[in-house]
Each structure stands twice: as C-alpha cells, then as structure tokens.
C-alpha positions, 0 to 999 in steps of 0.5 A, spaced: 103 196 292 106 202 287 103 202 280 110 199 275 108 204 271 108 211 274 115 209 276 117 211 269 111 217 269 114 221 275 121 219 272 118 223 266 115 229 269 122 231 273 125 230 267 120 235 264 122 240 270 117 238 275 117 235 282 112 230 284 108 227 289 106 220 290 100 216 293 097 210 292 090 208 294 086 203 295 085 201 287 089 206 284 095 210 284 095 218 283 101 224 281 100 231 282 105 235 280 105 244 281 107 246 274 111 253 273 109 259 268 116 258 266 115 251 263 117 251 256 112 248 250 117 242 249 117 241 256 109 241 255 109 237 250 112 232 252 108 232 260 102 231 256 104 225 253 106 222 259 099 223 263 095 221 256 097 214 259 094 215 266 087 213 266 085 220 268 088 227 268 088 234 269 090 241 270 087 246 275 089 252 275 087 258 279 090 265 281 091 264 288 095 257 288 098 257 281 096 251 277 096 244 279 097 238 274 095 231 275 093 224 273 090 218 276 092 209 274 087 204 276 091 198 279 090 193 275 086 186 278 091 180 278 091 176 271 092 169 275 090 167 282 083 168 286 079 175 283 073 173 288 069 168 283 070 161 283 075 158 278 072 155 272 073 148 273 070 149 280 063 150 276 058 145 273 
C-alpha cells in the first residue's frame, strides 16, 4: 500500500521540475528523482523542503551519471488492530 504522504512529495518534485520514480517496499516507500544542472536555487529550496520530511535523504552525485536525489518514509504500524502482542485486556 503507498505511502499517503509521498503522494503530495512526488507532486511536489515534478513541480519543481523533476520526474520521479516510485517503489514501495516492504516497511517503507522510496523516491529517487534525477536532478538536472540547470535547477533554479528556488526550485532547490523548495525540493529541500520537501525531502526533509521523508525519514531519510540524500543526494548522489558522480561525473558519469549526474546526481541523483532520494528519500526514503517508513511505513507507519497501524494505530489500531493486531500489531503482533496481545491486547491489554488480554494480560493479567
């Protein structure tokens, strides 16, 4: 299942210029975008804001393939329902 929030973040990026890719895994959802020399610093500001949400980020960046940005959200445990313990009324 996608993570509700990086559905806004990818929004985001390709409004900043940038096109996206998308996978999720199986406790979090990652984003990798290439990022061309020609992005304005506007446009860097306001990707570097959108990718201080995510758990984790980054930027790689080498002479042969350019530089390559990315952020990673945990999926969150569900707030209600079986999360692998016993319910509280169940111990004694």
């Amino acid at each position: 299942m996608p993570c509700a929030c990086f559905g806004g973040t990818r929004g985001r990026l390709s409004a900043a210029g940038l096109t996206t890719r998308v996978e999720e895994h199986g406790h979090c959802t990652s984003i990798e975008a290439e990022v061309p020399e020609t992005l304005s610093a506007e446009s860097w500001r306001e990707v570097l804001e959108v990718v201080a949400e995510a758990d984790r980020f980054g930027l790689i960046a080498t002479n042969l393939n350019g530089r390559t940005l990315w952020a990673v959200v945990r999926k969150r445990v569900p707030a209600t329902g079986d999360v692998g313990g016993p319910a509280t009324s169940d111990r004694s």
